[in-house]
N, C-alpha and C positions, 0 to 999 in steps of 0.2 A: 817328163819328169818322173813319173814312175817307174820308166825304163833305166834310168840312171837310179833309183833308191834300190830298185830288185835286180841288179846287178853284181855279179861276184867279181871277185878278180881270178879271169880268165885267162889270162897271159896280157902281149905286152900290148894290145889295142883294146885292153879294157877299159882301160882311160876316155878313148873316143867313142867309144858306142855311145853314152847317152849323152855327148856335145852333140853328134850327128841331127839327134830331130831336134834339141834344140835351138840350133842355127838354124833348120830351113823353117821353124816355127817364126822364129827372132824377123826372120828375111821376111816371110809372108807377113807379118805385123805390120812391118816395114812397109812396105810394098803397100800393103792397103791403106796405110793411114796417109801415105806419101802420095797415092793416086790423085786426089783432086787438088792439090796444094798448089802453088805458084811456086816459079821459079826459085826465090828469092827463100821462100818458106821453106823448100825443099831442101835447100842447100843447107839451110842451119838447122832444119833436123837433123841433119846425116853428119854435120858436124858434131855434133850431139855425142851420136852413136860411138865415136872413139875414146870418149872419156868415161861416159858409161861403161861400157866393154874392161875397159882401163879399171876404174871403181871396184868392177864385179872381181876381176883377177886378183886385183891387189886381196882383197878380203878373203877370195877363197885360198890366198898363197897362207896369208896369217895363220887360219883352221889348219890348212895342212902343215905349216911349220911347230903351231902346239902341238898337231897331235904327233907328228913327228917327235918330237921333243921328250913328250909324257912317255909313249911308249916306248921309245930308243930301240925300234927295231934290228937284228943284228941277220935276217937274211932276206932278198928280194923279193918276194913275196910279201913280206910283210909288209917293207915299203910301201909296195902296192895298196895293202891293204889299208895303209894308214892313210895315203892317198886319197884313196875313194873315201872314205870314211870324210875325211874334212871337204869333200868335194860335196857327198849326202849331205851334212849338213848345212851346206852351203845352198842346196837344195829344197832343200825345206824352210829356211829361211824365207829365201826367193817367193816359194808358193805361197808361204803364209802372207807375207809382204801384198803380194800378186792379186789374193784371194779379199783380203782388207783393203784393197784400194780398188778391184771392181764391186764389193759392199758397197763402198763410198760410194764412188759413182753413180751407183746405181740407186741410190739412197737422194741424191742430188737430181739427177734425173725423172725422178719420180714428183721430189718436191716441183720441179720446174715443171714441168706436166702440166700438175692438179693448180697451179698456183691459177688468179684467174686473171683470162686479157682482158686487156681496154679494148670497148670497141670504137671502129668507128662513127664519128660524130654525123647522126642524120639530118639533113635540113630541115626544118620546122613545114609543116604544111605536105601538101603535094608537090612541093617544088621537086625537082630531077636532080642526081646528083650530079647524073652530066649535062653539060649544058646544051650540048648535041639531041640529047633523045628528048622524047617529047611529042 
């Protein structure tokens, strides 16, 4: 994400430099969170993955259609530059989002923790829990 907000528009693959890390970021996510799952779970995660993707485009087309709009660029370069611009803040969005929902988690996690177990119930006496030893 950084690499995509301190990015200039540097001609015509400025656009893809900061998709680059993060798809193989996106992938690796993937990939681990997908590792121990079943079949069945696996598949409708990755169903998942297309609407999401979908979501995200649709919303960063909108930014770059205002900012387009607002500024009414009249050479390609600026294109560009209004481009990236609705792309950044599309970007920031993302991490702010990103950043407040590993809080959460991690706020939930924590309560789950501390909270405290039941234990198991011990037989009265010296009786064995198993009925083998003894």
């Amino acid at each position: 994400m950084p690499l995509g907000l301190a990015g200039g528009a540097l001609g015509r693959w400025a656009l893809l430099a900061p998709l680059v890390p993060l798809g193989a970021g996106a992938g690796l996510a993937l990939a681990a969170s997908l590792r121990d799952a079943k079949i069945g779970a696996a598949l409708f995660g990755l169903s998942l993955c297309f609407p999401a993707v979908l979501a995200g485009q649709l919303l960063v087309l909108s930014l770059q259609a205002g900012r387009l709009e607002r500024i009414r660029p009249l050479t390609g370069a600026q294109h560009v530059h209004a481009l990236l611009e609705g792309y950044r803040i599309w970007l920031v969005v993302a991490g702010v989002a990103a950043v407040l929902l590993a809080g959460a988690t991690a706020r939930l996690c924590a309560r789950h923790a501390a909270a405290p177990r039941p234990r198991a119930a011990r037989p009265p006496g010296n009786a064995a829990a198993d009925p083998g030893a003894g």
